[in-house]
N, C-alpha and C positions, 0 to 999 in steps of 0.2 A: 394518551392525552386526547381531550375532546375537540381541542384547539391546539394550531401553534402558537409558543408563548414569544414575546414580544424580546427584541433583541438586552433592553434592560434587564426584563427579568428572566432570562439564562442568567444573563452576565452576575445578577445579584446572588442565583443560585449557586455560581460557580464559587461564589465566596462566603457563602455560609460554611462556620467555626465547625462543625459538626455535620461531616457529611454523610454519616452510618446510616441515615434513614432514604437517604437518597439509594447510598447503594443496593441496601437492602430490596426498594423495588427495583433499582435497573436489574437487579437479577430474577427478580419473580417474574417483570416481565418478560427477560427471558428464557424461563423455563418456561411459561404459559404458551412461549408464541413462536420460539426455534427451540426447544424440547433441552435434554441432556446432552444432546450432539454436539459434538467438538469437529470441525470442521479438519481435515488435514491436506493443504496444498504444497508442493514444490515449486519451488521458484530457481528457473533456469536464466541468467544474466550472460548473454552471447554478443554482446559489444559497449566498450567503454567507451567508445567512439562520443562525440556530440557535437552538435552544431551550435546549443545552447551556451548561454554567459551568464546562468545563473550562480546567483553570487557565495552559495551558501553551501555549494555540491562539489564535488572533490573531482565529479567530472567535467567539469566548464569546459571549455576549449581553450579557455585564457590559462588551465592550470599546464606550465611547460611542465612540470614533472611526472603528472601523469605517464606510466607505461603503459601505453596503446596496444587492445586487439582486439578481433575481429574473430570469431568462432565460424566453421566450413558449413555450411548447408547441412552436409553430412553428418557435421558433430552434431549439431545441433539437436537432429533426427534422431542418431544413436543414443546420446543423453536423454532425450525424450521418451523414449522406448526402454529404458533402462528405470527409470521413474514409475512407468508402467507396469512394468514386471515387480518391481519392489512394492506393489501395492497402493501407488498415489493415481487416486481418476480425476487430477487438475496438475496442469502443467502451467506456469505462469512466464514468456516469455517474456525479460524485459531487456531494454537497452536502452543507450542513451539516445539522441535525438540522431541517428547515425542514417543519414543519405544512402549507402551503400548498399543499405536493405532495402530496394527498393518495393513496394505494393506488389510487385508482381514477384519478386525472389521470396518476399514473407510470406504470401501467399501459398506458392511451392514449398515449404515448409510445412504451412501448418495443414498442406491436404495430405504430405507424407506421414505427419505426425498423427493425423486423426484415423489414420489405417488403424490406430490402437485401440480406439474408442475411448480415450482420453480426452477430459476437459479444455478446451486452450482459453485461458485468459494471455488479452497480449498486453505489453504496457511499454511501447514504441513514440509514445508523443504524441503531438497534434499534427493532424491529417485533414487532408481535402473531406468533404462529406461522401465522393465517389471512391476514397479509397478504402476510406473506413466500409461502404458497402459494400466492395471488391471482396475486402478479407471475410468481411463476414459471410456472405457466399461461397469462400475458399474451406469454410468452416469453425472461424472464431466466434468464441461460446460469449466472451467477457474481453470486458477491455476495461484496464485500468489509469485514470489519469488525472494525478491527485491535484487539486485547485492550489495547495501550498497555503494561498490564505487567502480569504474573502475581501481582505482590505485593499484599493484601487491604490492606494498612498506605499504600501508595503509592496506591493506585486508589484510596481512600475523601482521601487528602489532597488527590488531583491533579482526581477529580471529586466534587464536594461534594454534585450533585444524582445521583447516580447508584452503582449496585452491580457490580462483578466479578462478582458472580454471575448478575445478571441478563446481562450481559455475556455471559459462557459460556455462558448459556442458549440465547439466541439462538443462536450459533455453533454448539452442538449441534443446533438445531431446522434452521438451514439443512443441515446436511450429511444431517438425518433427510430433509427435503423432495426431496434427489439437487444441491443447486447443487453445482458446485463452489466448495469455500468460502477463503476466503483471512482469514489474519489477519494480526500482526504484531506490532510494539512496539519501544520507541526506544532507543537507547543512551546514556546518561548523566544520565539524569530523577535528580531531585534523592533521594537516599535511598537507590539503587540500587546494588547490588553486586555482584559475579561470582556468586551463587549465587542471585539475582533474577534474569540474564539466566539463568541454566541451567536456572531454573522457565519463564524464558520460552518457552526452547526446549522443555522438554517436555512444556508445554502445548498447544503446538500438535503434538507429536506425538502426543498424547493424542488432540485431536479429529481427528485425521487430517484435518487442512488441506489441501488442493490446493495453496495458494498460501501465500507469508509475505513480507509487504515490511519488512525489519528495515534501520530507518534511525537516524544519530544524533539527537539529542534538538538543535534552534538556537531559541534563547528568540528570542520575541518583543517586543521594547521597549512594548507595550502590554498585556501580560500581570505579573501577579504574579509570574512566574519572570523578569522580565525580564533580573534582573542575574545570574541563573544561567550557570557554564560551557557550552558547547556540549560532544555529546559524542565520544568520540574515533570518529576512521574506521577507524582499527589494531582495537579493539574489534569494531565495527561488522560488520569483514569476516570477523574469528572465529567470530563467532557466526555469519555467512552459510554458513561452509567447516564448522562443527560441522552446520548443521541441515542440509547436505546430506548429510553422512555420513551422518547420522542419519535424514533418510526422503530417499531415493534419486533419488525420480520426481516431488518437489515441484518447483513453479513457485518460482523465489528471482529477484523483480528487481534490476535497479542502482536503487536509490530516487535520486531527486529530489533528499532534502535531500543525499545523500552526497555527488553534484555541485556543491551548492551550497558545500560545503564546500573542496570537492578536486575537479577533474575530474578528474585523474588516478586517484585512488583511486576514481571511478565507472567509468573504463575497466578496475584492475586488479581489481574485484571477479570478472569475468567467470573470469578464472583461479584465484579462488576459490571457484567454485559457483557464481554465478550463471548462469540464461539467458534474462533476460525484460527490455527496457526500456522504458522507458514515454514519450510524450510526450505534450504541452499541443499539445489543438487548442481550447482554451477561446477565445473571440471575443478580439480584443484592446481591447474598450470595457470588456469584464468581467477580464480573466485575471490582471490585476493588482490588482485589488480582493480575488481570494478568496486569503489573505494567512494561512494556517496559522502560519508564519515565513517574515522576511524572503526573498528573491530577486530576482536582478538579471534580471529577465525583457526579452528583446526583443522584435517584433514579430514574429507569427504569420505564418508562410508554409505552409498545412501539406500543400503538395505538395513544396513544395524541403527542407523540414522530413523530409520520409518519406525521398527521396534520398538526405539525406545521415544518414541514422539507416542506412541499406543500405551505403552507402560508409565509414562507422564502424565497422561490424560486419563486413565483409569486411577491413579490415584490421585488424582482431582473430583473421582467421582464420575467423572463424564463419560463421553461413548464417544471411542474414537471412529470418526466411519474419513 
C-alpha cells in the first residue's frame, strides 16, 4: 500500500461479502515480498507460573485449578538443544508472567542455549527497558508480546492489573533496543468489533512489528469468559490477508489456536498471507498443563514432529526452511 488506510476503512474491508479478491493479493504480496518460504519455529513453554489476572487465559493467577510448574535451567537448555539437533534454528521460549525467572537466570539460559547457534525468541512479558537490554546482550534475537487488543476500553476490562499503555511501551522499547519484535491479538474478545480489529492492525503497523501472531479468541472453562463465543477463523484470516497487504515483509504465523479450531483453516491461511508455523517441543510432563485455552494435545516426538511440519509444507507448495 502507498498509504496506511484509515481505521474505517479496514474495518469496512474486513466486511466485504466477498473476500477472494483480497486474498488473492495478500498472497501475491507475499510471494513478491517473503518468497515460498514457510518459516518453521519451536515453541518451548517452561512456566505456567503468572503473576497476571488476565481474564481470558487459563493461566491467571486467580485460576486455583491450574497445576503449577516450573521447568529446571537445565531442562530447559536440554530441550533447547534437542530442537536444534532435530533441525529447528528458532527456539521460542515462553511463559507466563513468572517472577522466578528472574533477567539474570533467563539470561544464563539463553547464553547456554545460543552455544547452538539457535534463534531465541523470548515471550516472558513486560520488562523494565534495562532488562529487556540485559537479555538481549545475553543473546536474544526476538521477543514476543502480543498487545491482545488495541482498544483502551477492552485491555482495562480483559486485564484488571495492567495498562495498553504500558503495553505499547514496552513494544516500543524493544523495537528501540534492535529485537525483532512480534505482537498480535485475538479475534472475537468480548466487546470487539471490526473497527477494534482495524486499530489492531494499525497498531502494529505503527510500531513496525517484525512479527504478528493474530489468532481467534477460544475461552477457557476456568476463566471468567468462560461462556464466551469462540472467535471466527473467516475473521481471523482477513485480518492475516489485510496486515499483509499492509507491511509487506512481516513474519504472519498459522497460530496454534486457529488449528485448534479448524485444521483446515490453519493449512488455508498460508494462501492468505501467512508464512511462519510454529510447533510445541514443550516436555510432555509439562505441555499440557501450560493450558492458555483448551487443546487436544498428543504426545511429543519432536524429531518425527519436524518431518512431518516439512512434508506439510511441501504439499502446500512451499519451502520449509
Amino acid at each position: 500500500m502507498d498509504r496506511a488506510p484509515g481505521r474505517r476503512e479496514l474495518a469496512s474491508l474486513l466486511k466485504m461479502e466477498d473476500f477472494s479478491s483480497v486474498y488473492a493479493e495478500a498472497d501475491r504480496v507475499r510471494k513478491v515480498n517473503v518468497s515460498d518460504v514457510v518459516y518453521i519455529r519451536s515453541i518451548l513453554e517452561f512456566s505456567n507460573h503468572c503473576r497476571r489476572q488476565c481474564r481470558y487465559c487459563g493461566l491467571n493467577c486467580t485460576n486455583r485449578k491450574a497445576k503449577r510448574f516450573r521447568m529446571k535451567p537445565e531442562e530447559i537448555v536440554s530441550t533447547a538443544r534437542q530442537a536444534w539437533d532435530a533441525g529447528y534454528k528458532t527456539v521460542v521460549l515462553q511463559s507466563g508472567e513468572d517472577p522466578f525467572y528472574t533477567p539474570q537466570l533467563l539470561g544464563e539460559i539463553v547464553r547456554e542455549i545460543k552455544k547452538t547457534g539457535i534463534k531465541i525468541t523470548l515471550s516472558c512479558g513486560e520488562m523494565s527497558f534495562e532488562d529487556y537490554s540485559y537479555l538481549k546482550e545475553c543473546g536474544a534475537d526476538r521477543y514476543l508480546l502480543k498487545q491482545e487488543t488495541a482498544d483502551p476500553e477492552i485491555y482495562r476490562a480483559l486485564h484488571p492489573d495492567s495498562q495498553l499503555e504500558e503495553r505499547i511501551s514496552c513494544l516500543k522499547n524493544l523495537k528501540k533496543l534492535g529485537y525483532e519484535t512480534g505482537s498480535g491479538f485475538m479475534i472475537g474478545l468480548p466487546g470487539q468489533s471490526l473497527e477494534t480489529i482495524a486499530a489492531d492492525i494499525l497498531l502494529i503497523y505503527e510500531i513496525g512489528c517484525d512479527m504478528a501472531g493474530i489468532g481467534p479468541f477460544i475461552p477457557h472453562p476456568d476463566t471468567p469468559l468462560k461462556n464466551s463465543p469462540h472467535g471466527s477463523t473467516e475473521l481471523t484470516k482477513r485480518a492475516v490477508a489485510l496486515t499483509r497487504i499492509l507491511m509487506p515483509e512481516i513474519n504472519l504465523p498459522a497460530t496454534t489456536a486457529l488449528g485448534v479450531l479448524d485444521a483446515e483453516e490453519k493449512n488455508s491461511v498460508f494462501s492468505c498471507g501467512a508464512n511462519v508455523v510454529m510447533r510445541k517441543v514443550t516436555p510432555d510432563a509439562y505441555k499440557k498443563l501450560y493450558e492458555i485455552y483448551p487443546a487436544d494435545l498428543g504426545e511429543t516426538d519432536i524429531y518425527k514432529e519436524r518431518r512431518e511440519l516439512e512434508e506439510m509444507i511441501h504439499r502446500l507448495g512451499r519451502i520449509p526452511v
